[in-house]
N, C-alpha and C positions, 0 to 999 in steps of 0.2 A: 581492464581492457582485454585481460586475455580471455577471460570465461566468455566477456562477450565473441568474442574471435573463433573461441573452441566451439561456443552456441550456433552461431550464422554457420562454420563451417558443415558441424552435424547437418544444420536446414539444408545446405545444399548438395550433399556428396550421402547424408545418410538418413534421409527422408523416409525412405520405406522401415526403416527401423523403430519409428516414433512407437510404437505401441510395446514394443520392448522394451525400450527405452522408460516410458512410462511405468510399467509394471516394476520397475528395479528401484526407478524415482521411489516412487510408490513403498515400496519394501523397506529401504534407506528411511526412509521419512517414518517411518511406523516406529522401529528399534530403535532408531538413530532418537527419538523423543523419550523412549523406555532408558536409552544406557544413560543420557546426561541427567533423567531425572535418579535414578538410579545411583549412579556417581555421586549425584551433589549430596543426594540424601543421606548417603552412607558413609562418604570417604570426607566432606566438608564440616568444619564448625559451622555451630548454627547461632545466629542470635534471637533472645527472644521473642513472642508472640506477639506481647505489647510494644517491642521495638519495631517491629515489623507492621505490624497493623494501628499504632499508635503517635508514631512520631513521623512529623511530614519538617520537609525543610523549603525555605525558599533560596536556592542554589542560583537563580537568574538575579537576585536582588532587587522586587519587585515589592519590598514591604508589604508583600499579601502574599501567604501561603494559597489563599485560594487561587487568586491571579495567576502567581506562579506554575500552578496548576493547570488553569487553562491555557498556558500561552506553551506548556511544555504537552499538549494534547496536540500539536500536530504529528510529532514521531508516530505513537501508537496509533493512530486514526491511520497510517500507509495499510498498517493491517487488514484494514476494512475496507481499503478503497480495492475497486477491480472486480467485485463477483461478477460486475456486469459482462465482460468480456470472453462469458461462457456464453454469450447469446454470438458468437463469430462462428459457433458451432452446431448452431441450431437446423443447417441443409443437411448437415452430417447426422442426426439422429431420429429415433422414430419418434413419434408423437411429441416433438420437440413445445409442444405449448402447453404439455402438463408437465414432461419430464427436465427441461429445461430449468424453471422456476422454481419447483421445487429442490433442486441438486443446487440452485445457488444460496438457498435459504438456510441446506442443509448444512453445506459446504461452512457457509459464513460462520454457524453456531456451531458445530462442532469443531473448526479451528478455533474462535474464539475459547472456547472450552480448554482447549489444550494448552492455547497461548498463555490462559489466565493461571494453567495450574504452573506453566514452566516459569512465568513472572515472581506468582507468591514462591516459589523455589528460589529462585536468584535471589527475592529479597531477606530470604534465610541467611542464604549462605555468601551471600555477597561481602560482610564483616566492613570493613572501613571504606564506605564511599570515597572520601578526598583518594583514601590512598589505591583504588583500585581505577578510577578515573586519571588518578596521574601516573599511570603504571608505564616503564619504560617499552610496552612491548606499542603502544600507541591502542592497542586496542582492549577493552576491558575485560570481554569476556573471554581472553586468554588466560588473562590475568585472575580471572576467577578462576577457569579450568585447572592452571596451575595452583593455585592455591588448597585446591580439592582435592589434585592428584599428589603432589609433591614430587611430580615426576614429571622431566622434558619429552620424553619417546609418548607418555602417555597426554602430555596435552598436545602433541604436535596428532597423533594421532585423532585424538577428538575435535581437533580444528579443521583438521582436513574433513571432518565427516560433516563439520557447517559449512565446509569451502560446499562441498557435492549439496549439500540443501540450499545452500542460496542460489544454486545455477540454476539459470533458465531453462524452464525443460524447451525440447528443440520441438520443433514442429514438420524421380524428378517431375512429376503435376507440382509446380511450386512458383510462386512468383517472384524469380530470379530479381529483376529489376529493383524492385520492391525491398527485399533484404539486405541486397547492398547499398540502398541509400540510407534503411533505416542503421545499416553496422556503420555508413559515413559520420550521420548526424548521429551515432550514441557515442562514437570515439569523438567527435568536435567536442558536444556536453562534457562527455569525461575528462578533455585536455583544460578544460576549464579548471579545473581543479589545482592544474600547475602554475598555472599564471592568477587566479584571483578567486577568494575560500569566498568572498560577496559576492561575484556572480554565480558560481555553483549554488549558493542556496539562497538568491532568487530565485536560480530555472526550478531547483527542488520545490521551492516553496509555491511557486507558481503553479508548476504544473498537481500539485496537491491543489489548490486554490479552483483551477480550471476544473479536476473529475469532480471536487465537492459541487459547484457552480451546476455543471451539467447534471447530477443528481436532482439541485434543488429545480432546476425546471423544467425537468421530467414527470416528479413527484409534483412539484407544483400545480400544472399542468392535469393531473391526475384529483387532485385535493380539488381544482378548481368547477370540475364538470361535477365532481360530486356535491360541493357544496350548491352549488346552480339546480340542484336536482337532475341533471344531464346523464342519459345512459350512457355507459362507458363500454366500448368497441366490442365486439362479442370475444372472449378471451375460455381457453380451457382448463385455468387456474384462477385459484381468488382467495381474498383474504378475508371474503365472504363480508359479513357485520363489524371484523374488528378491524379494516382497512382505512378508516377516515381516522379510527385514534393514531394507527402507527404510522399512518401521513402527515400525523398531526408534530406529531413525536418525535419525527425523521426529520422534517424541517426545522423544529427546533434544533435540536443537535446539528444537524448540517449547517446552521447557520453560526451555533459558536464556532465550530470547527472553519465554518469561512473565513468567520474576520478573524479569528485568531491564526492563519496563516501569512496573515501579511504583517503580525510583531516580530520585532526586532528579538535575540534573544535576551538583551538587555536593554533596562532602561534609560532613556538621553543617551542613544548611542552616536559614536561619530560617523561621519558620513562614510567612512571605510567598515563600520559594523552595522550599518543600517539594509534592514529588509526592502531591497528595491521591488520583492514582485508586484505590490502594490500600483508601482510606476508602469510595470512591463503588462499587467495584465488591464488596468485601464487603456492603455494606447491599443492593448487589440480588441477593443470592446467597443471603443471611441472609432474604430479603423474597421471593424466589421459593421458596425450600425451605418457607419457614409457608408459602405458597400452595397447595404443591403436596401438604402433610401436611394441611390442610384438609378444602381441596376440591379442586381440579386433577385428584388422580388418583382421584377419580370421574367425572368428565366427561371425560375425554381422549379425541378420538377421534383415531385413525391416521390419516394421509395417506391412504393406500395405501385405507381402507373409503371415502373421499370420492370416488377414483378411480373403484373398482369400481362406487360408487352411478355416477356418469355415464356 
């Protein structure tokens, strides 16, 4: 709650500083990925290649290591979710319909890139699962940092350097209104956490459920006019000849990644460990379609006629 607190307040009091701000982001995120891999590499035991790349467990108790697998692929999929929300910046840049797409494509694989090498890192040095998952400090990769360094100034200090990457980078032309509802309803979401750990990862698992959802009928929607043979909108990026396989390929994966957001993390779980998004995301799906059979699709107007009005 406070980085959120510390983030809104930057938005409103230190708004003309954003690109400042960014460029330090920016800086921190570069070194700050060099010193932990760095660290782990040099100051950490390691375990072996074949322990690492050979042994899988199933830690949910799903009597299938693959299973297992897929139902622990919502964490890492948050990764991927959001390149879209560099299109909120599309009035802000030049030639925003070549340079836009490409920075998100770029963006996606070269984090991916980096993410995968600090993961096969951790799985080096990580040493005893149970015992680094049940580590008194509540969080693990403290518990790794310390076990790397052997020193408290020195993990307190490398925590504080994942405290500054997990914040939100900040963003007076500003929509005051707007900020303070969305800092009401993140601090409501987060108090959730203190009264009940099964609603908190409902709304998580949900709101994972909904960007997948909204991808797949985007892409859908896309895969559809092409297979129709239907020319698609005139655009100044393309993914030329190899766009119908990776739409092909994107829906597949988006769609494990769907239904497996609504398991439970164990199996027969009881109604106080059970994944309700499943519950919360049909009732607004069932709640937007009356809507939309109502009334919605007499009122609807396009994006694109709001444009042309201005």
């Amino acid at each position: 709650m406070i980085f959120l607190i510390v983030a809104v307040a930057f938005n409103v009091s230190l708004a003309s500083k954003l690109p400042l701000a960014e460029g330090i982001f920016l800086i921190v995120h570069i070194f700050g990925y060099f010193a932990f891999l760095i660290v782990l590499w040099t100051m950490s035991d390691h375990v072996p290649a074949s322990q690492v790349f050979g042994t899988f467990s199933d830690g949910g108790g799903w009597g299938n290591v693959g299973l297992s697998c897929l139902v622990g692929i919502t964490t890492p999929l948050w990764c991927f979710l959001g390149p879209d929300a560099g299109a909120h910046m599309s009035e802000e840049l030049k030639d925003a319909g070549q340079v836009l797409p490409s920075a998100m494509v770029w963006a996606t694989f070269f984090n991916g890139l980096v993410g995968l090498s600090m993961i096969i890192t951790l799985c080096f040095c990580i040493g005893g699962v149970d015992t680094v998952l049940k580590s008194s400090t509540g969080i693990p990769i403290i518990q790794v940092l310390y076990n790397a360094t052997g020193s408290f100034s020195g993990t307190v200090v490398m925590t504080c350097v994942l405290i500054i990457l997990s914040m939100v980078r900040p963003g007076w032309d500003i929509p005051l209104n707007a900020i303070f509802v969305t800092l009401l309803l993140s601090l409501l979401i987060s108090a959730l956490n203190f009264g009940s750990d099964v609603a908190l990862n409902a709304i998580i698992s949900l709101s994972n459920a909904a960007l997948i959802f909204s991808y797949m009928a985007s892409i859908g929607c896309v895969r559809l006019k092409r297979f129709r043979n239907e020319p698609l909108l005139p655009r100044r990026w393309s993914l030329g000849r190899f766009g119908a396989p990776i739409n092909d390929a994107a829906m597949a994966f988006l769609a494990v990644g769907f239904v497996m957001s609504f398991f439970p993390i164990s199996p027969k779980p009881a109604p106080a460990d059970m994944n309700w998004g499943i519950a919360i995301f049909g009732f607004v799906i069932i709640a937007a379609a009356v809507n939309y059979v109502v009334s919605a699709r007499k009122h609807y107007v396009a994006p694109v006629a709001l444009v042309k009005e201005q």
